[in-house]
C-alpha positions in Angstrom: 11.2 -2.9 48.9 14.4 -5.5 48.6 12.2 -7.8 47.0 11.4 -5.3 44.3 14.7 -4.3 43.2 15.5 -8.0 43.1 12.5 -8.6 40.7 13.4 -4.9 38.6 17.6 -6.1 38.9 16.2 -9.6 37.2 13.8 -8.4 34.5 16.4 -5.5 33.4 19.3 -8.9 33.2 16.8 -10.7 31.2 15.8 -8.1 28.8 19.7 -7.1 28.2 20.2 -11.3 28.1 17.4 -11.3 25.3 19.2 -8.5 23.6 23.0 -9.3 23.9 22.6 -13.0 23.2 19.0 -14.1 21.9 19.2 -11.7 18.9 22.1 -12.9 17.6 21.4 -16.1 17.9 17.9 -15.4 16.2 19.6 -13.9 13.4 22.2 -16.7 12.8 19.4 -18.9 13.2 17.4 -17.0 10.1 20.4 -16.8 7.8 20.8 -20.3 7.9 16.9 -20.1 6.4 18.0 -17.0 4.2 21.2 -17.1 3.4 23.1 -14.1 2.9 23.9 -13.7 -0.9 26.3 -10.8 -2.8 26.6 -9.9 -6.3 29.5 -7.2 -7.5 30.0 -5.3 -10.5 33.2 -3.8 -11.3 33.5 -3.0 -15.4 33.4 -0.1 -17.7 33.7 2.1 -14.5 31.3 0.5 -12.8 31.7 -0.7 -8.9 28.7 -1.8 -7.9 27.7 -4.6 -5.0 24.2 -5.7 -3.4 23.8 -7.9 -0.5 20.5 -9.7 0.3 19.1 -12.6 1.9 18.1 -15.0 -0.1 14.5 -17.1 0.8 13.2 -20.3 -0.9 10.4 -20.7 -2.8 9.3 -24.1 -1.0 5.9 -24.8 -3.4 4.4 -21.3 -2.2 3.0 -19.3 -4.3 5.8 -15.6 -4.0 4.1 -12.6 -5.8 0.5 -12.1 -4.5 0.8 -14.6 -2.1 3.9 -14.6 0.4 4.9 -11.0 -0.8 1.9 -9.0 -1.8 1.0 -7.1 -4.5 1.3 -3.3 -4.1 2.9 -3.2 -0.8 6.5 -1.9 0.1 8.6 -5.2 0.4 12.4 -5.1 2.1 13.2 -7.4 -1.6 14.3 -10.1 0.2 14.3 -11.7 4.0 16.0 -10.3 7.3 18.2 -6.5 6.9 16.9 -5.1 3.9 19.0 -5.5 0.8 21.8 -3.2 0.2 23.3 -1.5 -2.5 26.2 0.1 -3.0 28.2 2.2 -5.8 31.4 3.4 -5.5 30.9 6.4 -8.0 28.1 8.4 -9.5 25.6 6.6 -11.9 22.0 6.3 -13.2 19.2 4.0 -12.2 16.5 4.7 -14.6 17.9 7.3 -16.0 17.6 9.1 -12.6 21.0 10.4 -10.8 22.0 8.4 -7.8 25.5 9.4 -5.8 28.0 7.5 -4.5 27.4 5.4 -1.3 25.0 2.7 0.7 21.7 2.6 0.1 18.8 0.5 1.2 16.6 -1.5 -1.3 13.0 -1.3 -1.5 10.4 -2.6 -3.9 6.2 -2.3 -4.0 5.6 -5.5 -6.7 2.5 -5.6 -8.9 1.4 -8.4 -11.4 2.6 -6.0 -14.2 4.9 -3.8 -12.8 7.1 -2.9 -9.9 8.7 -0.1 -8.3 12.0 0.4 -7.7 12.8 2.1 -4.2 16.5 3.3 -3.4 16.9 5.0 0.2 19.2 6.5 2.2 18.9 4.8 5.4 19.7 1.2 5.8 17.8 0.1 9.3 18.9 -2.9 11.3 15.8 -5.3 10.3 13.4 -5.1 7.1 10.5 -5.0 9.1 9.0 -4.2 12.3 8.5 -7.4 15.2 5.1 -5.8 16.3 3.6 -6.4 12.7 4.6 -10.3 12.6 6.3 -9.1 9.4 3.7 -7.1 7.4 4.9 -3.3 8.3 8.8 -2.5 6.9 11.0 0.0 8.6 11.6 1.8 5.6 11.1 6.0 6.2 9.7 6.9 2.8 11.2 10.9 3.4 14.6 9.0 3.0 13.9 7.6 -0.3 16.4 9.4 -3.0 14.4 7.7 -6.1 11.7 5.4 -7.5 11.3 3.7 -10.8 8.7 1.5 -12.3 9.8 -1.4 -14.2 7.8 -4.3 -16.5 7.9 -7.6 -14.9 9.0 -10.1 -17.1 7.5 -13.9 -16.7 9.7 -17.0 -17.5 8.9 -20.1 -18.2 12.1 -21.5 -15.4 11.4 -21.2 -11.9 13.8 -20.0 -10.1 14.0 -21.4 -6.7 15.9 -19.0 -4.4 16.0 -15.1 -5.1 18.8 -14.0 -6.6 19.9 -10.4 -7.4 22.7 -9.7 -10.0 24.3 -7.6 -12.6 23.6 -8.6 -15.9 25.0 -7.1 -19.4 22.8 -7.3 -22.1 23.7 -5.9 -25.5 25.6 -3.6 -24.2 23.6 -2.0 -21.0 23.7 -3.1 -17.3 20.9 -4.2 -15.1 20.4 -5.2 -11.5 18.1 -8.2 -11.9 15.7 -9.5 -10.0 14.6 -13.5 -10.2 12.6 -15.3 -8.5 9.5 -17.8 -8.7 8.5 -17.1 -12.6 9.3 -13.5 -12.2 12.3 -11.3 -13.4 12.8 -7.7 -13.3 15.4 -5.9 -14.7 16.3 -2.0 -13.2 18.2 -0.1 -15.8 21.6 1.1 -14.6 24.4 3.7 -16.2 27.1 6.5 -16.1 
């Protein structure tokens, strides 16, 4: 019986070791792979900020390769990307509160769609689908928009997300590979 609480006492250590200690160190280790990246927007009453990890492109081929087509992607690698705004505005001409949101996306060669959610989980996907299955809960999502993909003749190496002004209206844009998409935002 001793010898069995000894084995239970060890495998309960390990598991808490794996947890305390090899999860951080697996997530420093993917960040250095990914960096962390933020973009801000404070103008024209405007306070805006989205934080993502930023992968490579490393000669593969990104949209309907290593992120498929018409499947729900975290937009980006590790925590899905957040975004935040300090008041009230529009995305896509839909309301959207104040606060943290999580960032979803389902790409298509044409199109996306936009998804902005309440929750913000730990990881952007689940270990037990080697990557393939997000932890997005779709009853937390507070809106979706579809916007046109826009092909450009620069690749752009790492993804980047950012606020850009163009004649006159605001946009959180999306570029990597030979692909940008632009979400409409406003007051």
């Amino acid at each position: 019986m001793k010898t069995i609480k000894w084995i239970v006492g060890i495998l309960v250590a390990l598991v808490l070791l794996g947890y305390f200690v090899g999860m951080p160190y697996l997530r420093e280790q993917t960040k250095k792979i990914s960096p962390e990246r933020t973009s801000t927007y404070i103008q024209n009453g405007f306070d805006l900020k989205v934080t993502y990890s930023s992968p490579s492109k490393k000669d593969r081929k990104i949209f309907g390769g290593l992120v498929p087509y018409e499947k729900v992607w975290r937009t980006g690698a590790n925590e899905p990307t957040t975004f935040s705004t300090a008041t009230d505005i529009k995305v896509g001409g839909q309301n959207l509160q104040k606060g943290s949101y999580s960032l979803w996306s389902i790409p298509g060669p044409n199109q996306w769609t936009v998804i902005v959610n309440s929750e913000i989980p730990d990881w952007g996907v689940t270990l037990s689908s080697m990557g393939r299955k997000t932890t997005r809960n779709p009853e937390k999502d507070v809106l979706q928009i579809t916007v046109p993909v826009i092909h450009t003749e620069q690749l752009q190496e790492d993804l980047k997300i950012e606020f850009v002004s163009q004649e006159e209206l605001l946009y959180l844009q999306l570029a990597w590979d030979d692909v940008q998409v632009r979400t409409p935002l406003n007051q």
